[in-house]
N, C-alpha and C positions, 0 to 999 in steps of 0.2 A: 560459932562461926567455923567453918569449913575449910579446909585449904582451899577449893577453888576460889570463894567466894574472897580470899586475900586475894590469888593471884590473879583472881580477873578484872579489879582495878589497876595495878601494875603492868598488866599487858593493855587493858586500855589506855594508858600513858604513855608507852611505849608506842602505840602506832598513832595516838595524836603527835605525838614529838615528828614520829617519820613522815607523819603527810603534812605537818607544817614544813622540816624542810624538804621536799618532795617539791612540794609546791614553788617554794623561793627558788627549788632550783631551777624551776618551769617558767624564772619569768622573763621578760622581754631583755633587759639589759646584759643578760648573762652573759658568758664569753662561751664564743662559737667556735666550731671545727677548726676554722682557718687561725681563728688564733691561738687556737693551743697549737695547731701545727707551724705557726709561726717560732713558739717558746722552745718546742721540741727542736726547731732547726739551730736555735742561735744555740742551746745547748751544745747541741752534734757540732756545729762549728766552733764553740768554744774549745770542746775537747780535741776536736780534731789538727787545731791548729797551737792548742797549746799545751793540753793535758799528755795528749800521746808524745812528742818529744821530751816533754818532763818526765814525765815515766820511763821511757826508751834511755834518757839519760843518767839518769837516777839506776838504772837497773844496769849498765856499765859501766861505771864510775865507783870509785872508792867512794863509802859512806861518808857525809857531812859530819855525821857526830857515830866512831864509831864505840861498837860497845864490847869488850871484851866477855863480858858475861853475863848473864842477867840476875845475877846479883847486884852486878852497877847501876843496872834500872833502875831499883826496888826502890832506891829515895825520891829519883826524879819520878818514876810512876804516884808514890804517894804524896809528892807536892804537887802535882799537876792534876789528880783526882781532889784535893783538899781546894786549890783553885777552881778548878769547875765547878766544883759546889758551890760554894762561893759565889760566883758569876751567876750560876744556875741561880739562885736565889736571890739576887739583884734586878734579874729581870724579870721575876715572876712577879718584885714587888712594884715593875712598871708595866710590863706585858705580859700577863700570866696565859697559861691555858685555859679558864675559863673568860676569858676573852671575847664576846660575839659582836655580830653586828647590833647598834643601839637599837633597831627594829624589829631585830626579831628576840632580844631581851625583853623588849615593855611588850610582843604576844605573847609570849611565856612566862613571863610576871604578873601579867591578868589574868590567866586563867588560876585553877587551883591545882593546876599539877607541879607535883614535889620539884625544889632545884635538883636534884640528883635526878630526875628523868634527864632534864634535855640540857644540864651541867657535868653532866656523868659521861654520858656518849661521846661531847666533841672533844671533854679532857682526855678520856683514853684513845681517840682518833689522833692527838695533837701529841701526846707524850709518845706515840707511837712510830709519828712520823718524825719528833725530834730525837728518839734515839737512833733511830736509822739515820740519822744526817750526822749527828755524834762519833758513831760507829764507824760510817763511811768516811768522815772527816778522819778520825783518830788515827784509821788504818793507814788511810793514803798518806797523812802525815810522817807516820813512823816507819812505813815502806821505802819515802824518798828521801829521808834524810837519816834512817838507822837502817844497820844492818841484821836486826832481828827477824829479822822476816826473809831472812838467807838460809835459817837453816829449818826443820821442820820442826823439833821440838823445841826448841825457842820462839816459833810462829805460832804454834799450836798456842804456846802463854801468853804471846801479847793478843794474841786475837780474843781470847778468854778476858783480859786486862781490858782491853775497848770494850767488849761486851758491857762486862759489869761497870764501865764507867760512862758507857751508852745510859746504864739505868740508871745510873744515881743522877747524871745530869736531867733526865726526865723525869723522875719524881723530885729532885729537887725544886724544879722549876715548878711545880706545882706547889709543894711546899711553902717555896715562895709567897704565892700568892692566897693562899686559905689561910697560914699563920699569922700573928699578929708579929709585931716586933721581938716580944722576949723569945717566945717557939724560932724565930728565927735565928738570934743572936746564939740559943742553946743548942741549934742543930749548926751553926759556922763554927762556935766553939768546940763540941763535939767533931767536927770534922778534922779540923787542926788536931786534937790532943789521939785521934784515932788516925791519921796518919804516920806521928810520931812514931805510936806506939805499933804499927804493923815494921813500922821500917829498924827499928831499935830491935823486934822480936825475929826478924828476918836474917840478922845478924850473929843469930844463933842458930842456925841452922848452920849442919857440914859443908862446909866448901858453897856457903850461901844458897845453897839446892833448896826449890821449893818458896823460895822468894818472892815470885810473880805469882804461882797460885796462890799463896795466903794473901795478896792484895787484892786479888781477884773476887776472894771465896769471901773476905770481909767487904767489895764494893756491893757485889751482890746480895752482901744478906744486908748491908744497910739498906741499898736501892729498895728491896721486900719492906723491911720496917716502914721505910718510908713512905713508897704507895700505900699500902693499905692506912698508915694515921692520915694522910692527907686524903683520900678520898673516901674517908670516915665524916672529915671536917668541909666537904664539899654541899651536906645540904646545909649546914650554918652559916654559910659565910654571907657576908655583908651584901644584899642582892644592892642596898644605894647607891652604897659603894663600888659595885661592879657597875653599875651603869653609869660611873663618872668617868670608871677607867676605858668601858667601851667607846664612851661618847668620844673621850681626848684620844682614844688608838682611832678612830674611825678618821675623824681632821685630821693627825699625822700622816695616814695612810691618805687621806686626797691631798697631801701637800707633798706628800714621796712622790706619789704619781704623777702629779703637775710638775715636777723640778724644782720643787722647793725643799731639798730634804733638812735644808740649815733651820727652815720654819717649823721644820716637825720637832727635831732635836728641840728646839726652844720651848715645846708647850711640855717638855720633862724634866723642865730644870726646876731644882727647888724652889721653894718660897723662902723668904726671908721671914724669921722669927725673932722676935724679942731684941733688944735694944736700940728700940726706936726713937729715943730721945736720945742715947749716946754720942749721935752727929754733932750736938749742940752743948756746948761750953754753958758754965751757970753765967756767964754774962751775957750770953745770948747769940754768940759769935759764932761761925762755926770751924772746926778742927779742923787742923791741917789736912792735906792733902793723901799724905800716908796714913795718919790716922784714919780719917774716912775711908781708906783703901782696907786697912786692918778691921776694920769693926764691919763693915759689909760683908768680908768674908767671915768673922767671925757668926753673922747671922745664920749661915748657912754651913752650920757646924760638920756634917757630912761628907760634903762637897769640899769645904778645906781640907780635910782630913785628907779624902781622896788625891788631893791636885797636893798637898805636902810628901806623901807616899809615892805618888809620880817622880815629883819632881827630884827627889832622893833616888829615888832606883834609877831614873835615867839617867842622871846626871855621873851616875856610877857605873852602869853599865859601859854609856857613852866616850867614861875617861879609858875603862879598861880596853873596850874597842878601839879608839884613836891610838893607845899607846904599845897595844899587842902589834905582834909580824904582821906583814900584810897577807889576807888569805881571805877565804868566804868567810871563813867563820869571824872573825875581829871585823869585817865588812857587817856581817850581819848582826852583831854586836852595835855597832858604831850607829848604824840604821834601827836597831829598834831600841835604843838608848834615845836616841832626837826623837824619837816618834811619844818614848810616854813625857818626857818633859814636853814636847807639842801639847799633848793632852792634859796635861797637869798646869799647862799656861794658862788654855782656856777653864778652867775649874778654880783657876784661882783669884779671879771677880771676873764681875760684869762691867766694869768698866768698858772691856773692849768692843761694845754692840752701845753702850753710850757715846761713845766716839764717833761710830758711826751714826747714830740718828743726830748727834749735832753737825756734822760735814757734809749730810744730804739733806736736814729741814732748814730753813729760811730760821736767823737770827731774829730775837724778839726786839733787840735792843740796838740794830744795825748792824753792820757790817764786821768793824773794830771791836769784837767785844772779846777777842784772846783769852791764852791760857788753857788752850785745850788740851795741848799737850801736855803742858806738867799737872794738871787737873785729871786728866782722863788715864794715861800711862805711868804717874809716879811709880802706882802701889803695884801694877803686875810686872812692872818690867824691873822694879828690886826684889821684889817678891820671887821671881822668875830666877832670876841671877843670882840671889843668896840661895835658895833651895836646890837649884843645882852646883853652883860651885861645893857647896856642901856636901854633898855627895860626891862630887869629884873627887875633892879632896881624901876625903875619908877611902876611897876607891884606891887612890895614890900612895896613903898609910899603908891598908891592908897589905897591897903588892910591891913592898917598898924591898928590894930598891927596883926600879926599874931597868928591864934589859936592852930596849930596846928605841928607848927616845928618854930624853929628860925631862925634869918636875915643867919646866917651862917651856918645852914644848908641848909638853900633855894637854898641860895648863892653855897654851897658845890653841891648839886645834879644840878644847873646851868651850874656848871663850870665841871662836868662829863657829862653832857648831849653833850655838847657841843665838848668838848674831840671825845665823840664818833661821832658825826656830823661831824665834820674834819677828822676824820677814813673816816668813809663812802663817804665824797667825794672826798680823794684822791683813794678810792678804785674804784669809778667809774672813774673817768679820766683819771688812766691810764688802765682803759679798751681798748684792741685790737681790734682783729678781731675774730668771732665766734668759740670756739672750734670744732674741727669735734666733738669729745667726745659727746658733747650734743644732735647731729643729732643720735646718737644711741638710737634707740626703748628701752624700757622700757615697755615692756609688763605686765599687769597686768591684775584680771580677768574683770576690768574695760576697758579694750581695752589699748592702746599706748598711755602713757603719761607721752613721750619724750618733748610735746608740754609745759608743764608746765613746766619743768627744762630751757627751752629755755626764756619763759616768764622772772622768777624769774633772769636768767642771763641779759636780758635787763634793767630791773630793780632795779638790785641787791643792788644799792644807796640807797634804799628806803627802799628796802626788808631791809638790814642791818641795818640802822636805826628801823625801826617798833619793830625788835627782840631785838635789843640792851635796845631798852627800855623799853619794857616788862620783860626783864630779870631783869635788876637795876632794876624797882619795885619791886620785889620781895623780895628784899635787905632789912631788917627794919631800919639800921642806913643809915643817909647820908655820914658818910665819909667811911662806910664798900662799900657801892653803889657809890662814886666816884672812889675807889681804883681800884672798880670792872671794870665801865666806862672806866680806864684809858690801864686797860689789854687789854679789847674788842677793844680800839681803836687804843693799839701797835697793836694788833693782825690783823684787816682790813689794817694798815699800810704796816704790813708783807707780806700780802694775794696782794696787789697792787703793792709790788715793784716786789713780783713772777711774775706776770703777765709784768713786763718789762724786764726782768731775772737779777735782780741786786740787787736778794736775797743770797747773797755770802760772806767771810770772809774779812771783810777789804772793806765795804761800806759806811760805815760811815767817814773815811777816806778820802775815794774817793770825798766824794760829801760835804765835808765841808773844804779840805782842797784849800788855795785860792793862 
């Protein structure tokens, strides 16, 4: 056999792959001139009204976090490369790059051409475009909020720094998705123990010189090792398996697009595994309230884990922002403190979407059949409150003594912060289905921006939290700013049970009596 006669099957694959999609791109539905020139403008107006002043601002303004030298980088560089890894490989095991549409995987699973023809091409299309979003994120990042990029040879290292952590989050994320579990678990742990060790060796360098490049020159030679074993393991991988994952991205992506992005998030939530009799007592009874709350999450071992590590860090973050000076940075402390306990509420059951389907479906058994409330919220709202106070505390130890407010006022704006975090996530869960109301244009001399009312309603969990907490700053006492906390969070309360319509006389009633 000949060299051509290899490569002239290979180049025949190569141009079946390009005129299948040649073709799909030729077809009827596709998106036309006017609306990519539509994405282009909101872009141009995004930036123009709000990236440009951020910038302008950022670029005459004293640094947010400034850095003396870039030796001080060298830890937060290799904890925030050790994280993106991380990340990166989380979602390649839910949205990876080999990724397609479920239509045009079963015409390229029918024929006999190799997965590495037409699994090969869109993964280096996708990795390519996710490190240029990386890249350009990183930069913009560390532009507006560090002062490394003031001078030229400290520019010249962080830009080298986003580089290679452009590629490690791109072949991570592929990673992700060709390894099985342990390949993944041995490249997080690798990740962690090789950050350590770049930052621990960087320490011995003179006057810390050279710092930023050996994190650089090790993101990049991991990112190397890493593309080439993962798209080694690109014609093995599970093609069944990829067309469950394309089928469930394809529904979340028509349910993103319709405004339902709450319905997309749900079709990636885990499964419950293993102790499915544990509900039920040997007499046949079934377990308290808490229990039941504890052993559902226990089913979904991952997902606990996750919403416990939340709820620890925010709750710690959150105490040391509340009790730090007042300034951007303890503000934005305080704010992304509420924001992972937000996140770590909802992860820590499902209770809060059973709540909702019993206050908008019709009772089986009348009207009076109570107890939904300490049935449905026992187990997240102690769940909630011990894992964060926990962290608080612990937060409180660490920076003992405090200089600037007491153990019980800390405590006080902890326990309002929180208040309104349980607001905002019952607000989002009993979210519906998209109002028409919001499809209504909003014309401005800005153009229609009906699109950002739509956004903020997707998001509205978040949104409310952000505002909630910029407002109680604003408060000088802590217990005038809990009292405040605790209105905002009847009030999201209120705004949530409208939205299941069982804002009415005589609810409270209804739903506690048993």
């Amino acid at each position: 056999m000949t060299t051509r006669s290899i490569a002239a099957p290979e180049a025949d694959a190569k141009s079946r792959v390009h005129a299948v999609w040649h073709q799909y791109a030729r077809r009827g539905d596709r998106s036309t001139v006017r609306g990519r020139a539509y994405t282009v403008y909101l872009v141009a107006l995004f930036a123009l009204i709000y990236l440009v002043p951020v910038v302008y601002t950022a670029s005459t303004s004293p640094a947010l976090v400034p850095v003396d030298s870039p030796a001080d980088a060298v830890p937060f560089v290799c904890a925030l490369a050790a994280v993106v890894c991380w990340g990166a490989q989380l979602a390649g095991r839910f949205w990876g790059p080999l990724v397609i549409l479920p239509f045009l995987l079963h015409v390229f699973t029918t024929t006999d051409i190799s997965p590495a023809a037409y699994l090969g091409t869109i993964a280096r299309r996708r990795l390519g475009f996710a490190g240029a979003a990386v890249l350009l994120s990183t930069c913009t990042a560390a532009y507006l909020t560090t002062d490394l990029f003031h001078d030229v040879g400290t520019a010249l290292q962080s830009l080298s720094v986003a580089a290679g952590l452009s590629a490690l989050a791109a072949t991570a994320w592929l990673w992700g998705q060709v390894r099985e579990m342990p390949g993944n678990l041995l490249l997080a742990s690798g990740a962690g123990a090789g950050a350590l060790a770049v930052t621990v060796i960087s320490h011995t360098f003179p006057q810390g010189g050279g710092g930023l490049w050996l994190a650089a020159l090790a993101l990049v030679t991991t990112a190397a090792v890493l593309g080439r074993a993962g798209f080694r393991s690109v014609p093995a991988v599970d093609l069944a398996r990829l067309a469950r994952e394309s089928a469930r991205a394809s529904q979340a992506q028509t349910y993103a697009w319709t405004g339902t992005l709450h319905h997309a998030l749900d079709l990636y939530r885990p499964e419950p595994r293993g102790r499915t009799t544990a509900l039920i007592r040997t007499d046949g009874t079934l377990r308290g309230y808490l229990s039941q709350g504890a052993i559902r999450a226990l089913r979904t071992p991952g997902r606990a884990t996750a919403a416990v590590m939340l709820l620890l860090t925010g709750g710690a973050v959150l105490t040391l922002g509340a009790a730090a000076p007042e300034g951007r940075l303890a503000l934005s402390s305080w704010i992304g403190g509420a924001v992972c306990v937000y996140l770590g509420s909802g992860w820590v059951s499902e209770t809060w979407r059973g709540l909702r389907d019993e206050l908008t479906l019709p009772p089986l058994y009348g009207e009076w059949w109570g107890g939904t409330l300490a049935r449905t919220l026992a187990w997240p709202v102690l769940a909630v409150t011990v894992g964060t106070f926990a962290g608080g505390v612990l937060a409180i130890v660490a920076s003992w003594p405090l200089r600037d407010t007491t153990p019980a006022g800390a405590l006080l704006l902890l326990a309002g912060s929180l208040t309104v975090v349980l607001g905002a996530r019952f607000l989002r869960e009993m979210k519906l289905h998209l109002p028409l109301e919001l499809l209504l244009p909003v014309v401005t001399p800005l153009g229609d921006l009906s699109g950002l009312r739509v956004v903020a309603w997707q998001f509205d969990g978040l949104v409310a939290v952000v505002v909630a907490i910029a407002v109680i700053d604003a408060v000088p006492s802590a217990l005038g700013a809990a009292a405040l906390a605790t209105g905002i969070a009847a009030y999201y309360v209120w705004l949530g049970l409208r939205r299941t319509g069982w804002a009415h006389r005589g609810l409270l009633a209804r739903l506690t009596r048993v």
